[in-house]
C-alpha positions in Angstrom: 0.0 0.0 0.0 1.5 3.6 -1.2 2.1 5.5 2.3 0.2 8.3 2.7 1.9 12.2 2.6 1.3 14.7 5.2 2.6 18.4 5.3 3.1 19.8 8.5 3.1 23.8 8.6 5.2 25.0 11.6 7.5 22.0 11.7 10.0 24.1 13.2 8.3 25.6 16.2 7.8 23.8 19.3 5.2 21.2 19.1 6.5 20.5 15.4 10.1 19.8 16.7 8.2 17.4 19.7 5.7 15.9 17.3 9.1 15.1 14.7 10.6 12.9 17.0 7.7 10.2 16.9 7.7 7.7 14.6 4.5 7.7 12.2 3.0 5.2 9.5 2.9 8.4 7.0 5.2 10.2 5.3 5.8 13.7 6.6 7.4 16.8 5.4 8.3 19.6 7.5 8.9 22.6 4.6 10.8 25.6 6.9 9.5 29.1 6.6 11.4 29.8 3.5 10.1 26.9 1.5 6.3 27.0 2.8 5.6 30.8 3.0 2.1 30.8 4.3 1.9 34.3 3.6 2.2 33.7 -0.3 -0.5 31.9 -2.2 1.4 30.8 -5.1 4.4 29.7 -3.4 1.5 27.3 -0.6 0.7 25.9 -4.1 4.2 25.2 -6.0 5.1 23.6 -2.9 2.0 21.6 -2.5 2.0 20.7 -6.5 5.4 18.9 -5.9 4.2 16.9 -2.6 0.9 15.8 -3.5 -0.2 15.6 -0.3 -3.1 13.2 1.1 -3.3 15.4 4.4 -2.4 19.2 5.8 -1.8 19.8 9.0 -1.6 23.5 9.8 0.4 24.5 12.8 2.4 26.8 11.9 1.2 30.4 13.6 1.7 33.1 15.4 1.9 32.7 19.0 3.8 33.9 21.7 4.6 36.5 23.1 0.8 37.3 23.7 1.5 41.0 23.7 2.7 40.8 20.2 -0.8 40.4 19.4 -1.9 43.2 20.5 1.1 45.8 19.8 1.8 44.1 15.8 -2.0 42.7 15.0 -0.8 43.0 11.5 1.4 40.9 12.0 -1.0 38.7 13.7 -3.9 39.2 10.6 -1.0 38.5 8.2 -0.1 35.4 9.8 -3.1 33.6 12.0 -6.1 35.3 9.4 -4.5 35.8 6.4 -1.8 33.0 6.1 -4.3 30.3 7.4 -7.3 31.6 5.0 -5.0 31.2 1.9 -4.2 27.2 2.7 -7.3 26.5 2.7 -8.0 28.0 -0.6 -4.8 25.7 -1.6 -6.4 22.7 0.6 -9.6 23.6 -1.1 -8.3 23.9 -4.9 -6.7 20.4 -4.5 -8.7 18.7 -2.2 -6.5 18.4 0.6 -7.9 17.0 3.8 -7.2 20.2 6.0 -6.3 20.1 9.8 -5.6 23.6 11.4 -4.4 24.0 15.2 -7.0 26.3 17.1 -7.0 27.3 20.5 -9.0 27.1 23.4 -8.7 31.2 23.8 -11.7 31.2 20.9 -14.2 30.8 24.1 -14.3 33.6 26.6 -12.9 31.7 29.8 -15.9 32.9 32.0 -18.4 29.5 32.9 -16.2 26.7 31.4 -17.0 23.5 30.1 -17.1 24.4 26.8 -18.5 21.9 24.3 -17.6 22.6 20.5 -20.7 24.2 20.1 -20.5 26.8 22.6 -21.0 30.5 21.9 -17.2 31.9 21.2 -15.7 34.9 22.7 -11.8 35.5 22.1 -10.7 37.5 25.2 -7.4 38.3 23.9 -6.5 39.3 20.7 -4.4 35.8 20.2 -8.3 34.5 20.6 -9.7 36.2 18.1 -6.7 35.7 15.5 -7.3 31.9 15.9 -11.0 32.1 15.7 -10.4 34.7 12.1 -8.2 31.9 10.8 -11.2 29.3 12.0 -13.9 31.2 9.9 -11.7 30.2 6.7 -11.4 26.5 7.5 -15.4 26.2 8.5 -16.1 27.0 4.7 -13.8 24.2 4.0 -15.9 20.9 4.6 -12.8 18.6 4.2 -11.3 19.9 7.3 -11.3 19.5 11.3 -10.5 21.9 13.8 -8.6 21.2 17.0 -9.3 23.4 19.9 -6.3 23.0 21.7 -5.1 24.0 25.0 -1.5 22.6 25.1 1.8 23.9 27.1 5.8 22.7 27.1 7.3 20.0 29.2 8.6 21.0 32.0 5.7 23.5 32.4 8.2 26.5 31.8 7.1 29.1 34.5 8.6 28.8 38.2 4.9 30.2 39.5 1.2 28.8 38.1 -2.6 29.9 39.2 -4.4 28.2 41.6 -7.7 29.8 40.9 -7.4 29.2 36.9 -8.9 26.1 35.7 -8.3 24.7 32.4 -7.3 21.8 30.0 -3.9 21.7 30.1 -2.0 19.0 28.5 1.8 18.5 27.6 2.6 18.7 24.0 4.3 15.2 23.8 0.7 14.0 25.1 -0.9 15.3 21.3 2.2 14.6 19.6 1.6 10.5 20.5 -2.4 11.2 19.6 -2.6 13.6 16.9 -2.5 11.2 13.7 -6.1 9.0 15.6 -7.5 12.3 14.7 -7.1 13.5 11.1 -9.5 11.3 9.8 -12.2 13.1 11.9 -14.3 16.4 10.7 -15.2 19.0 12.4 -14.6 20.8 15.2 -12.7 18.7 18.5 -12.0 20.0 21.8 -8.0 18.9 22.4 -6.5 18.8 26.4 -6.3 17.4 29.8 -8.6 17.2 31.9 -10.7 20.2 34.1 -7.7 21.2 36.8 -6.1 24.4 37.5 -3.2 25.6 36.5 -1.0 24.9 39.3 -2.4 21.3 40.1 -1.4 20.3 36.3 1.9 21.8 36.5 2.8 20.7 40.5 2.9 16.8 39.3 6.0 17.6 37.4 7.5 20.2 39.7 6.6 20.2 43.4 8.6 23.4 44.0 6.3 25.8 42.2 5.0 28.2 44.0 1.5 29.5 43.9 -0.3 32.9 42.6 -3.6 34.0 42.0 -4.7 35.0 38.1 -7.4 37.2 40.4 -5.0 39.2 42.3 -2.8 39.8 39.0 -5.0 40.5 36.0 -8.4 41.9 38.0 -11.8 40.1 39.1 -13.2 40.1 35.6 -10.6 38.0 34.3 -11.7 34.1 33.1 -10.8 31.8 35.7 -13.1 29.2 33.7 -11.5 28.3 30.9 -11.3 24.8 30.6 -13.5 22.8 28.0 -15.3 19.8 27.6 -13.3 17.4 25.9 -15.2 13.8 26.5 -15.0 13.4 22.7 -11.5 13.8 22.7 -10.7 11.6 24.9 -13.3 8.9 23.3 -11.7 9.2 20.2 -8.0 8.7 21.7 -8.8 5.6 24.1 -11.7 4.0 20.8 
């Protein structure tokens, strides 16, 4: 049986170098910045033309620093609007099965429990640059959308919130679970189960210390973030 061909957008960022090291039953390419320009249409679709790809996992984004979002947005509309809406019209043109990293920031953080059907309401501008590049890949019915909420291992800060609650999960957790997913359509909730902040990262690192998201950002911040993920987790233990 011919293996399968998947390109990975963002292969050199931090989940794509954790998600390389896994072996897979497909064949993958990781094109770098230079020779997968997201930004450029023509060059998404040279590139594409000479893979043939069966699959197209779209990672690649703009991220962190969260402030960048909010002091370069066009940077942040050129890359997490613009860059995503112009793979899928590449995804769309060849009939690539699409799969584009979201984020659990699309929901406002405020009851919790999210279900993929839930009202959305970015409360950063990161949030709302995931859920412009989510409006392009809904039109797209060959596609799925992972709603991710995902961090580094170790967990990277020396403090964490006790009074956040989310859906953390370690990166190396998707990396071992991703490829049961791309067969799926849709939207999917992607995380760990409903614990705060500093319960998730405490298992890994007793010494971290405590602090309040309340006391630091203000009472109206969203200390219920976390999501629903049973279907997740049905999919990855079926």
């Amino acid at each position: 049986m011919k293996m399968k061909k998947i390109i990975f957008t963002g292969g050199t960022g931090r989940f794509g170098n954790v998600f390389k090291k896994i072996q897979h039953k497909y064949k993958i390419y990781y094109p770098s910045k230079k020779v997968l320009n997201i930004k450029k249409l023509e060059n998404i679709e040279n590139y594409v033309k000479t893979i043939k790809p069966d699959y197209l996992i779209h990672c690649a984004a703009l991220s962190r620093p969260m402030k960048i979002h909010d002091t370069d947005i066009n940077k942040s509309i050129d890359l997490n609007i613009i860059g995503t809406s112009n793979i899928v019209k590449i995804c769309n043109k060849f009939k690539i099965k699409l799969i584009y990293f979201s984020s659990n920031y699309v929901y406002s953080g405020q009851k919790g429990n999210y279900n993929e059907d839930s009202p959305l309401l970015p409360f950063l501008n990161y949030g709302w640059s995931k859920l412009g590049g989510e409006c392009a890949v809904r039109m797209y019915k060959n596609s799925l959308i992972l709603r991710i909420c995902m961090t580094e291992k170790p967990f990277i800060h020396k403090k964490a919130f006790s009074d956040l609650k989310t859906n953390f999960m370690y990166q190396e957790d998707l990396a071992n679970v991703l490829l049961k997913l791309i067969n799926k359509k849709g939207i999917l909730n992607v995380g760990g189960k409903m614990q705060s902040v500093y319960n998730f990262a405490k298992k890994n690192n007793r010494k971290i210390t405590k602090i309040s998201a309340k006391k630091k950002y203000g009472k109206s911040y969203p200390l219920n973030q976390y999501m629903n993920v049973k279907k997740f987790f049905k999919i990855i233990k079926g």
